[in-house]
Residue frames as qw, qx, qy, qz and C-alpha x, y, z in Angstrom:
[[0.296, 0.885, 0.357, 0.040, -34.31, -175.63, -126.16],
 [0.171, -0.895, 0.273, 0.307, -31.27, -173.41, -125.36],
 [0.503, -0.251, 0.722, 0.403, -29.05, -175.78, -127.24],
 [0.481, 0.558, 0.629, 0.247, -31.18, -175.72, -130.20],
 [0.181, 0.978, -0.054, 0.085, -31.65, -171.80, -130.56],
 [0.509, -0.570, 0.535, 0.360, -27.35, -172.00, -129.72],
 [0.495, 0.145, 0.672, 0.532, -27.08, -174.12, -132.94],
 [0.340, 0.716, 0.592, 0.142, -29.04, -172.31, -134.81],
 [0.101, -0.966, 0.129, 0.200, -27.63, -168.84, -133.97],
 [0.183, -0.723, 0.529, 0.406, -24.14, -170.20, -134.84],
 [0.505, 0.132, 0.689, 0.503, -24.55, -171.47, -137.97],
 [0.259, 0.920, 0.291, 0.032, -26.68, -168.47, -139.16],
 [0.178, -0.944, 0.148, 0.234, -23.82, -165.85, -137.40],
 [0.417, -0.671, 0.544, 0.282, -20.70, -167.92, -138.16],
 [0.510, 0.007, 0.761, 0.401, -21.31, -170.07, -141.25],
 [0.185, 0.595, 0.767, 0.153, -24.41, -169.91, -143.17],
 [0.048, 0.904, 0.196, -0.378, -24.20, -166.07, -142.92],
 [0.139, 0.544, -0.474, -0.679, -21.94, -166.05, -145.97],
 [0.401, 0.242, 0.841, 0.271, -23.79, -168.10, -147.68],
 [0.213, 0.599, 0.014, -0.772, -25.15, -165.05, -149.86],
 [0.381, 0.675, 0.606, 0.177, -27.93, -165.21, -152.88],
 [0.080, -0.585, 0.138, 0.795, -26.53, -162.37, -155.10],
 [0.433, 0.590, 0.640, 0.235, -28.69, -161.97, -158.53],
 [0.012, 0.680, -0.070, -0.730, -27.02, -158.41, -159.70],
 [0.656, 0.591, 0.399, -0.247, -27.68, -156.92, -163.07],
 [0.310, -0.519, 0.646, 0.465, -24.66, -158.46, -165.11],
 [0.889, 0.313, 0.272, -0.194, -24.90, -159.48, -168.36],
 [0.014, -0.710, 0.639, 0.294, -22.32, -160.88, -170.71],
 [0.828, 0.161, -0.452, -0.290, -21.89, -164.20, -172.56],
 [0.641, -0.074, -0.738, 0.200, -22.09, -167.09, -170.66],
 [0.007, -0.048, 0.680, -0.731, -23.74, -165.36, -167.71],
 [0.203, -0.518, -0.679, -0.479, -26.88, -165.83, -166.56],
 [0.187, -0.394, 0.279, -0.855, -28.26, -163.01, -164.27],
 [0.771, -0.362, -0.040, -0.522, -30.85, -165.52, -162.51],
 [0.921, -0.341, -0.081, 0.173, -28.27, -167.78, -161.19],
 [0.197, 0.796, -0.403, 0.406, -25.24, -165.26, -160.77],
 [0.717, 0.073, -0.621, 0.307, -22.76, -165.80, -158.42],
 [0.584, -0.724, -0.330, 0.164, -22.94, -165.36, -154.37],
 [0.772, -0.351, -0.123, 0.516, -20.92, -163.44, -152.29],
 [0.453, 0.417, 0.257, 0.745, -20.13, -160.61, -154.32],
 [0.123, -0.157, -0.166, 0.966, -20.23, -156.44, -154.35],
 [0.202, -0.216, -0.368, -0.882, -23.65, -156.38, -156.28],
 [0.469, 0.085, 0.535, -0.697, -27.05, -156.30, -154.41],
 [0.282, 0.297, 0.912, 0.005, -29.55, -158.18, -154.91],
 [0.004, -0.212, -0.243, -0.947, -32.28, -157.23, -157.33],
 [0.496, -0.511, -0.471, -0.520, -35.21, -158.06, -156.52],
 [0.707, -0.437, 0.330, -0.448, -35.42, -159.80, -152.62],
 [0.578, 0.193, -0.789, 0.070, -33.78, -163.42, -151.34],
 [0.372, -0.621, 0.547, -0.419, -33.77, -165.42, -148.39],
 [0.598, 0.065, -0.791, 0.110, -32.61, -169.30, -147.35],
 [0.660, -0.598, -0.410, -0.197, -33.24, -171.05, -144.43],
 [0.770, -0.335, -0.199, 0.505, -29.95, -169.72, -142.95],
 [0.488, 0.079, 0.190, 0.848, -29.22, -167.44, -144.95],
 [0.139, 0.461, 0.403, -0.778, -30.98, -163.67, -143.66],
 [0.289, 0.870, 0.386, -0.102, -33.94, -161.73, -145.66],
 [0.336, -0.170, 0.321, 0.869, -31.95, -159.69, -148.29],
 [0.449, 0.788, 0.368, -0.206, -34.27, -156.89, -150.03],
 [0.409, 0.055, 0.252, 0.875, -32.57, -154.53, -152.89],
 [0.043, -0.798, -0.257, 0.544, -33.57, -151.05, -152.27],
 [0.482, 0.814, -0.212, -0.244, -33.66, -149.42, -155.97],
 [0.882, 0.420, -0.216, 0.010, -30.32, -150.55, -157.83],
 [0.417, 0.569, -0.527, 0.473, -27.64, -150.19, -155.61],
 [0.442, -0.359, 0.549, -0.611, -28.74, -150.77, -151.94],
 [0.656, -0.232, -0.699, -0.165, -29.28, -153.87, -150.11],
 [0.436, -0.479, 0.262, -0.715, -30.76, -154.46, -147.02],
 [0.716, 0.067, -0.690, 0.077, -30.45, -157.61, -144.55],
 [0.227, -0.432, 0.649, -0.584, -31.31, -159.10, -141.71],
 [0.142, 0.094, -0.973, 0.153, -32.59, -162.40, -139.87],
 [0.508, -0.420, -0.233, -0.715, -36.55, -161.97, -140.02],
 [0.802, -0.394, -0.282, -0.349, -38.78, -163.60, -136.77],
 [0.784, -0.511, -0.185, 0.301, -36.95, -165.62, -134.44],
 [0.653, 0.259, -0.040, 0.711, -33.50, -164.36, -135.45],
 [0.072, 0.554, -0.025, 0.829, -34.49, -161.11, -134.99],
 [0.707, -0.542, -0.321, -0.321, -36.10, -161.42, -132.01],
 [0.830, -0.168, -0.053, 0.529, -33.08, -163.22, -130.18],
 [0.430, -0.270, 0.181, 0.842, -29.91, -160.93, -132.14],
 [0.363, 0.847, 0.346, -0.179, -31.22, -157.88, -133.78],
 [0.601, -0.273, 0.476, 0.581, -29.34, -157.34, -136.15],
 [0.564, 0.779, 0.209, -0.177, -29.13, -155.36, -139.98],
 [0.496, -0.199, 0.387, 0.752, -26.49, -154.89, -142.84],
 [0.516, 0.804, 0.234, -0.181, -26.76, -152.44, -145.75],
 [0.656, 0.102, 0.441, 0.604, -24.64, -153.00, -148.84],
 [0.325, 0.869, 0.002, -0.373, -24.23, -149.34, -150.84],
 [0.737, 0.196, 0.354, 0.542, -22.70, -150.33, -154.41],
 [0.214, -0.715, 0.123, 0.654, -20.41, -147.51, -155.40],
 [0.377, -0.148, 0.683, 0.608, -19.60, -148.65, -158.92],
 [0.514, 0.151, -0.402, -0.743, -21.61, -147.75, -162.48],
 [0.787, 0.049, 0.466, -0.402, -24.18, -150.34, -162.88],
 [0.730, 0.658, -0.031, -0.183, -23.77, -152.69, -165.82],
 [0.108, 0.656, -0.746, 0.040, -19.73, -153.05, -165.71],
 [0.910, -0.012, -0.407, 0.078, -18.29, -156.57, -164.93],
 [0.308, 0.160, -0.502, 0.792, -16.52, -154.90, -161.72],
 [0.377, -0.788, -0.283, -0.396, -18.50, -153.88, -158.93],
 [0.236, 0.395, -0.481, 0.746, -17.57, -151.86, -155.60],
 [0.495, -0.670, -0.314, -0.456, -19.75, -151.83, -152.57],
 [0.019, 0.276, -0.613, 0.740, -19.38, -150.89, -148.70],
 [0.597, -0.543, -0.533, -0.254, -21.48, -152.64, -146.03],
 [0.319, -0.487, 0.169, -0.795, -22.84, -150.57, -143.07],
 [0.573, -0.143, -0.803, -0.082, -23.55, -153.34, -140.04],
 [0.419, -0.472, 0.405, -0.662, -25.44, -153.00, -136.29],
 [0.630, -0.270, -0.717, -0.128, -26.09, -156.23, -133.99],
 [0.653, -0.424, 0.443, -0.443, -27.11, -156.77, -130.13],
 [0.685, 0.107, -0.713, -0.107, -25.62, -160.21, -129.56],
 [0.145, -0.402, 0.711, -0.559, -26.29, -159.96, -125.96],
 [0.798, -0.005, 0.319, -0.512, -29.58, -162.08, -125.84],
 [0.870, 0.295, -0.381, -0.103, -28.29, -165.00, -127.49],
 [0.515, 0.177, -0.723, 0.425, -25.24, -165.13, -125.42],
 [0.391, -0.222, 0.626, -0.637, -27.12, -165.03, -121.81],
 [0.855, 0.138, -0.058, -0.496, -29.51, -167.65, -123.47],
 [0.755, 0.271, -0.584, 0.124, -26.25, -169.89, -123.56],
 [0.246, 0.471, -0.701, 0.476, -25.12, -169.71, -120.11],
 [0.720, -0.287, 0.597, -0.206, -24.51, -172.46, -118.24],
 [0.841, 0.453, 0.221, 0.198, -23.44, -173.82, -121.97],
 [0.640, 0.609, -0.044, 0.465, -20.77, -171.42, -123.13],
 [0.067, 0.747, -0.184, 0.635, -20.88, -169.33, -120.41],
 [0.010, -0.107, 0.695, -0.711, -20.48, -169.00, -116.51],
 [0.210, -0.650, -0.632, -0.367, -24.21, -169.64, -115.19],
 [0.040, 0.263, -0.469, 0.842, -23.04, -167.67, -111.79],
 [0.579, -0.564, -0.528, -0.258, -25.84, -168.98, -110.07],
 [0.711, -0.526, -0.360, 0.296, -23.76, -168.20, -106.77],
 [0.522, 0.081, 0.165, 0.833, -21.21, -165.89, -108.08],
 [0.108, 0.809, 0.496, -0.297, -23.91, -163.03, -109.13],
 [0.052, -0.498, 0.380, 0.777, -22.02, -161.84, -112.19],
 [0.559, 0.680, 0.450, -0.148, -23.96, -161.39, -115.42],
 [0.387, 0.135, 0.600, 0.687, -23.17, -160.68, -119.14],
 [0.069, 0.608, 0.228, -0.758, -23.61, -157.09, -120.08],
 [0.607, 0.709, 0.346, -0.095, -25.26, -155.64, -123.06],
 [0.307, -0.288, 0.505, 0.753, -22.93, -155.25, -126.15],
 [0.504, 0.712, 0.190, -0.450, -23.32, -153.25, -129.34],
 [0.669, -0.221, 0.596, 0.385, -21.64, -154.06, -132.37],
 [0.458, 0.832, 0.022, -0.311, -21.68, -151.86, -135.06],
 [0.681, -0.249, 0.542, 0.424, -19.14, -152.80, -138.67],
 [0.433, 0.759, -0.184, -0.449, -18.21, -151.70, -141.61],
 [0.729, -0.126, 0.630, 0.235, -16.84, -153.47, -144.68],
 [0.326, 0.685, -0.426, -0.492, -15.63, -153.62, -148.04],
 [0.688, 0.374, 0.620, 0.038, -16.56, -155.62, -151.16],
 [0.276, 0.731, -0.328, -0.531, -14.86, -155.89, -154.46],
 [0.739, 0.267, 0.619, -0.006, -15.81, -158.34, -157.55],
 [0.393, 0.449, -0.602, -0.531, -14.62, -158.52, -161.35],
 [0.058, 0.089, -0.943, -0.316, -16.03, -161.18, -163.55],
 [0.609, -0.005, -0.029, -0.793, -19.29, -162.44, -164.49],
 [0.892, 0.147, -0.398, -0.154, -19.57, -166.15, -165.52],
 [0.645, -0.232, -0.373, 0.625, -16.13, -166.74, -163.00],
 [0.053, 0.823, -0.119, 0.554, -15.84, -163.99, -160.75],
 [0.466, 0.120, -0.524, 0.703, -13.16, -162.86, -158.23],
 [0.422, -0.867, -0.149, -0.218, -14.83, -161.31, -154.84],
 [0.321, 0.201, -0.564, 0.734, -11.73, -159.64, -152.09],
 [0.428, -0.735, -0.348, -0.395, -13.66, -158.55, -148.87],
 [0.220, 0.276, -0.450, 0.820, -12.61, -156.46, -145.55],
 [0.333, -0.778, -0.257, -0.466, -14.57, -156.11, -142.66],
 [0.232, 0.098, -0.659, 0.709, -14.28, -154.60, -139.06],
 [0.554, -0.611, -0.547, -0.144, -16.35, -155.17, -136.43],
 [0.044, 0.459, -0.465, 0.756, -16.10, -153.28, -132.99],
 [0.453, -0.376, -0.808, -0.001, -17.41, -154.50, -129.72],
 [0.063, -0.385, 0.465, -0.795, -18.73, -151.65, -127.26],
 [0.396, -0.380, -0.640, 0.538, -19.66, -152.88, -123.80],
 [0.320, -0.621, -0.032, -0.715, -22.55, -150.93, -122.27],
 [0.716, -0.560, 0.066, -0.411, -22.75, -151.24, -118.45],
 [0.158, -0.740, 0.650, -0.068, -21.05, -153.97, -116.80],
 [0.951, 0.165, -0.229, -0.124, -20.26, -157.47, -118.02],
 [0.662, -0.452, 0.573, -0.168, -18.56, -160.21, -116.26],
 [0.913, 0.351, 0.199, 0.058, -18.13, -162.47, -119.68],
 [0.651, -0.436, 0.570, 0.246, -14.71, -163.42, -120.97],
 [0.588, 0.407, -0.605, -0.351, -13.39, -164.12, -124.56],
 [0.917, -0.090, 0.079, -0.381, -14.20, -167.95, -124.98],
 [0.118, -0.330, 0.871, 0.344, -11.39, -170.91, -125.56],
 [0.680, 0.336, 0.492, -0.428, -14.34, -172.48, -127.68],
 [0.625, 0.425, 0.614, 0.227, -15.12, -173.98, -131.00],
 [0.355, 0.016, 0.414, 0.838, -14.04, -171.46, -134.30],
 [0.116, -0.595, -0.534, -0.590, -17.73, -170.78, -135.27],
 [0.512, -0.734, -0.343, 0.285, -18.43, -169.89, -131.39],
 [0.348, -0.584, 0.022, 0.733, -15.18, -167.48, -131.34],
 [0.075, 0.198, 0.352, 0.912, -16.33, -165.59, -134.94],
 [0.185, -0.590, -0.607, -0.500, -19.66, -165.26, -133.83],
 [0.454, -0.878, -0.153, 0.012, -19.09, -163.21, -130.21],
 [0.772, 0.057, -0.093, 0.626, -15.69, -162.64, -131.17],
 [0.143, 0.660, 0.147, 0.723, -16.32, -158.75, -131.56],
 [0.597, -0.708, -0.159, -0.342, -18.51, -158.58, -128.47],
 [0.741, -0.671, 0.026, 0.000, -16.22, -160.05, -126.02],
 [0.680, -0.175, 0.045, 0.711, -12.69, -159.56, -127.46],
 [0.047, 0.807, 0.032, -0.587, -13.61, -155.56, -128.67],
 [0.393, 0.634, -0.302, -0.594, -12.70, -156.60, -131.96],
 [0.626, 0.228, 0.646, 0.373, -12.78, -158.93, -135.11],
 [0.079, 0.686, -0.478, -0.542, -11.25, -158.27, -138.36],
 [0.770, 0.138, 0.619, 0.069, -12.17, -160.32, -141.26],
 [0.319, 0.603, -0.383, -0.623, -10.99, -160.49, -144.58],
 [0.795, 0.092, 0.592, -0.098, -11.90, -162.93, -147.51],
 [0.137, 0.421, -0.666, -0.600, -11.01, -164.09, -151.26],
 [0.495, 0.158, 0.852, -0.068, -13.46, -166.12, -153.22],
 [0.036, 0.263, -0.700, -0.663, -13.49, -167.45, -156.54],
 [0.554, 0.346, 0.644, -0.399, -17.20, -168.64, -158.03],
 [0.170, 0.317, -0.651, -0.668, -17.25, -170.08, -161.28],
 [0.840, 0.170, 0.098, -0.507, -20.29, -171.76, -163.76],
 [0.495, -0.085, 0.865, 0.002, -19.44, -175.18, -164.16],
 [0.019, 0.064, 0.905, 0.421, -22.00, -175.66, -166.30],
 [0.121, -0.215, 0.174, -0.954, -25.40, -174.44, -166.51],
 [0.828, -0.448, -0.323, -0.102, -27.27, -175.21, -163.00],
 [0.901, -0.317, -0.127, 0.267, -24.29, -175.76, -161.58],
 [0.141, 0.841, -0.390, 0.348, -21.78, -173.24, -160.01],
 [0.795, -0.285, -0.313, 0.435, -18.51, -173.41, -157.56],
 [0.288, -0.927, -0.009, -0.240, -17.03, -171.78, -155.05],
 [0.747, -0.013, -0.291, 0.598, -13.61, -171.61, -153.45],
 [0.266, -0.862, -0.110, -0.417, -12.74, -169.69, -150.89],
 [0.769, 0.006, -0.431, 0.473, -10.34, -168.48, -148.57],
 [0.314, -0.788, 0.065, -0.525, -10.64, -166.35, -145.21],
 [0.590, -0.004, -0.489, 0.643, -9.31, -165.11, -141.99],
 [0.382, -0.834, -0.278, -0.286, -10.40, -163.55, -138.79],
 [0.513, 0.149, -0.517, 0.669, -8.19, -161.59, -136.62],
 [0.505, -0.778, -0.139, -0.346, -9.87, -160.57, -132.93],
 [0.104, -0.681, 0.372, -0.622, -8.90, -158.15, -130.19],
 [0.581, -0.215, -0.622, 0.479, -8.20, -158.94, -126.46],
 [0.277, -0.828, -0.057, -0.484, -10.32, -157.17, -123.91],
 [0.661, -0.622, 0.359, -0.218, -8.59, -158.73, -120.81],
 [0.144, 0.676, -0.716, -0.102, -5.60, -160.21, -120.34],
 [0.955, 0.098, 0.056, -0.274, -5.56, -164.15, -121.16],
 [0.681, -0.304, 0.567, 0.351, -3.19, -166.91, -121.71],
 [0.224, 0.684, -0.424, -0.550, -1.45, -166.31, -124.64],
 [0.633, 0.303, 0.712, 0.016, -3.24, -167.79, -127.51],
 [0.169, -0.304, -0.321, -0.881, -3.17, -166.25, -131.81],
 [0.444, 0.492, 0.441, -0.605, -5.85, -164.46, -131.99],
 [0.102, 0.198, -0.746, -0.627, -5.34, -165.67, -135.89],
 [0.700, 0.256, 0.653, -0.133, -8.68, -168.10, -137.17],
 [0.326, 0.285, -0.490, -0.756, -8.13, -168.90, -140.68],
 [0.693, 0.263, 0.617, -0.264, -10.61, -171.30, -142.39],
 [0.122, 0.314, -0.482, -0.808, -10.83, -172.26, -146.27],
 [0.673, 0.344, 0.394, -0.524, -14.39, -173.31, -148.37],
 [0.087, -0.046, 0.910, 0.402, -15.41, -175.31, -150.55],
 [0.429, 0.281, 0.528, -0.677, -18.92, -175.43, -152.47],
 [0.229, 0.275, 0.770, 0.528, -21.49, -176.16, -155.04],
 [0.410, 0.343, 0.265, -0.803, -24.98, -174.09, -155.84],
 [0.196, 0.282, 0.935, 0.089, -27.70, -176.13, -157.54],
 [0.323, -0.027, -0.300, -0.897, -30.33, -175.04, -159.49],
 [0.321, 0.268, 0.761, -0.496, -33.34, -176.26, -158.36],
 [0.384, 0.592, 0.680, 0.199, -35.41, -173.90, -160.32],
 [0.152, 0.834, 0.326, 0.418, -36.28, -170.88, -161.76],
 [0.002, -0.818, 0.185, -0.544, -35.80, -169.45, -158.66],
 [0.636, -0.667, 0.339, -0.188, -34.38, -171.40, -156.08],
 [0.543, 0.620, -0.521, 0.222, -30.78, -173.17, -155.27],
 [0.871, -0.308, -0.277, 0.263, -28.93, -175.92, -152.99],
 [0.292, 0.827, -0.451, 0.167, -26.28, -174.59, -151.57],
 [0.938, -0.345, -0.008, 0.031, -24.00, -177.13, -150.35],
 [0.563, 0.643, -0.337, 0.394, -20.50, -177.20, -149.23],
 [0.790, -0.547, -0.246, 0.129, -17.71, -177.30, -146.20],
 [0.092, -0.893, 0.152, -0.413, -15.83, -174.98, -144.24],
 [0.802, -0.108, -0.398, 0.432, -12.53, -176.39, -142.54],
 [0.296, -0.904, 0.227, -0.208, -11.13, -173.81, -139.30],
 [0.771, 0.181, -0.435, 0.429, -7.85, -173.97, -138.58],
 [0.336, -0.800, 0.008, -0.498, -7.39, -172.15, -134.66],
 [0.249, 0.241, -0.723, 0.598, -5.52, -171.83, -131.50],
 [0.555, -0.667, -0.149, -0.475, -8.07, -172.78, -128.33],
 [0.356, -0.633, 0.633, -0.270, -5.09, -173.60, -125.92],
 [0.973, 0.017, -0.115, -0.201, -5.23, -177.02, -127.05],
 [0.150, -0.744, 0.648, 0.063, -1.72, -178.70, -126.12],
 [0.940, 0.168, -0.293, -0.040, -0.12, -182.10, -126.68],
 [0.602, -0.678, 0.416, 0.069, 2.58, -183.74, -125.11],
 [0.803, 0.548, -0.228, 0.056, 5.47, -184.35, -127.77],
 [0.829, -0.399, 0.041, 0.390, 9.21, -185.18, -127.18],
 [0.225, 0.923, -0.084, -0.300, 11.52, -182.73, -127.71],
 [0.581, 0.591, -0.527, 0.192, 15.41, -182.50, -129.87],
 [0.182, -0.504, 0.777, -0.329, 16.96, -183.43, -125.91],
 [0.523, -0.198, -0.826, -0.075, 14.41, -186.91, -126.00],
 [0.070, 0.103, 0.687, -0.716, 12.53, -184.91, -122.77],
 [0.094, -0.603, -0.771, -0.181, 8.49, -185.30, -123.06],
 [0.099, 0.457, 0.109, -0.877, 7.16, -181.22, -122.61],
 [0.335, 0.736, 0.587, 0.030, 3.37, -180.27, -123.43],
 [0.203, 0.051, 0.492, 0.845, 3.61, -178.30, -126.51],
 [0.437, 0.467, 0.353, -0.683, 0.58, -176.12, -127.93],
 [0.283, 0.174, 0.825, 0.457, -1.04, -176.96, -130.92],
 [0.213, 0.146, -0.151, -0.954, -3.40, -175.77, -133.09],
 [0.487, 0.096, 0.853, -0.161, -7.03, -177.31, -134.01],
 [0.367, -0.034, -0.514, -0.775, -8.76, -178.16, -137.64],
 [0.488, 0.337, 0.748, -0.300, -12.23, -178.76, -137.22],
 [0.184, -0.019, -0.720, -0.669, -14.58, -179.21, -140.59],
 [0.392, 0.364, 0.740, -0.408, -18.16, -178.60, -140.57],
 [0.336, 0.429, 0.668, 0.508, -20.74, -179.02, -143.69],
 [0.124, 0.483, 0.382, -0.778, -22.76, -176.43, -144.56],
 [0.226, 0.496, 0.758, 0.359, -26.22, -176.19, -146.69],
 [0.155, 0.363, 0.306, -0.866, -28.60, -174.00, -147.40],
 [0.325, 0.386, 0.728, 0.465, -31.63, -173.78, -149.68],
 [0.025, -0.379, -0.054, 0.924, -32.11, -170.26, -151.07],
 [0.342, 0.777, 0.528, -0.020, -35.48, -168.64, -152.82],
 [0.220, -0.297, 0.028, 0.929, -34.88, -165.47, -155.17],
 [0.315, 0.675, 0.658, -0.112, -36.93, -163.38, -156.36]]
């Protein structure tokens, strides 16, 4: 069971949480406003949500609101609010997002999986808060360009005995904040109609996270680039399908030969590549 809610949590937190249903109120030739493009500075208008992808309301015309309804919540409480700065109506939009989580109940739910279980040890994994802010800027309608900034901050209430992880890419973006005191993401991504039904995505991002405690010296780089499609379905719902390749330092090493012909373990980096779907409702 712990392994299941585990998966689930990190493909919501670490993939599938940019998988964003955006349906702002652009119009122009060759757009259509009911299958706009994801990812972007404009809120939603109406309400969205996918099976990964969180509960998105739009609060009047500029505000969105977002968060992981029932279990999700339950587990990581968690909220974002998008505030679009720009005029409405332009083919440019600005917006700032406002973020709060508690990822502490998800990670104690993993341990003896990700974590220490200290069953003998009597150290325990303290509550973190995780409050972020971010920036979001988009031009184009039919193809549009999206840049994005965020920072995340981990504070550490009480005392906690957890470690930054040498784990899997999606594992170190999703508790990256919490247990290295920071993560720093920034993205670029390009989403054009294809054809109509049928959009793409391209995409290209990078996470840079803090060091609470000293560790072997590993980046703290993760970069990762995307790839996607979004399906019309119908009226109001879309596939999203597509894959997400991480390129990252978890101390991995090899044993190569050097320019003298002596054999000396070397570090290396690792690519992993996982898919990633989603099937979104808007409304």
């Amino acid at each position: 069971m712990r392994a299941l809610v585990l998966g689930l949590l990190l493909v919501t937190r670490s993939v599938a949480a940019q998988e964003i249903a955006i349906t702002g109120p652009l119009r122009g030739e060759g757009f259509d406003p009911g299958f706009a493009p994801r990812q972007t500075a404009n809120p939603v208008r109406r309400w969205s949500i996918g099976v990964f992808d969180p509960l998105r309301i739009g609060v009047g015309e500029d505000l969105e609101l977002a968060t992981h309804p029932l279990l999700f919540l339950a587990l990581d409480p968690n909220a974002e609010l998008k505030v679009r700065h720009s005029p409405r109506g332009k083919s440019w939009a600005v917006a700032t997002t406002w973020g709060l989580s508690v990822p502490t109940v998800p990670m104690r739910l993993t341990q003896g999986y990700l974590f220490p279980s200290w069953e003998q040890g009597g150290g325990r994994i303290g509550w973190f808060v995780v409050p972020s802010v971010g920036l979001l800027v988009t031009w184009g309608r039919a193809r549009a360009w999206t840049l994005g900034l965020e920072t995340s901050i981990g504070l550490q209430i009480g005392e906690n005995d957890a470690r930054p992880l040498d784990g899997y890419a999606p594992v170190e973006v999703a508790f990256g904040a919490a247990l290295s005191g920071t993560r720093t993401h920034a993205h670029a991504t390009y989403d054009v109609l294809i054809f109509p039904g049928l959009r793409a995505r391209l995409g290209l991002e990078g996470w840079f996270l803090g060091r609470r405690t000293p560790e072997p010296e590993k980046s703290p780089w993760i970069l990762a680039a995307r790839g996607g499609l979004d399906i019309r379905l119908s009226r109001r719902t879309r596939l999203a399908l597509g894959l997400i390749v991480f390129d990252y330092d978890n101390h991995r090493t090899e044993v190569r030969k050097d320019e003298a012909g002596k054999w000396r373990r070397v570090p290396v980096r690792s690519v992993d590549a996982y898919p990633t779907f989603d099937l979104v409702y808007e409304h």
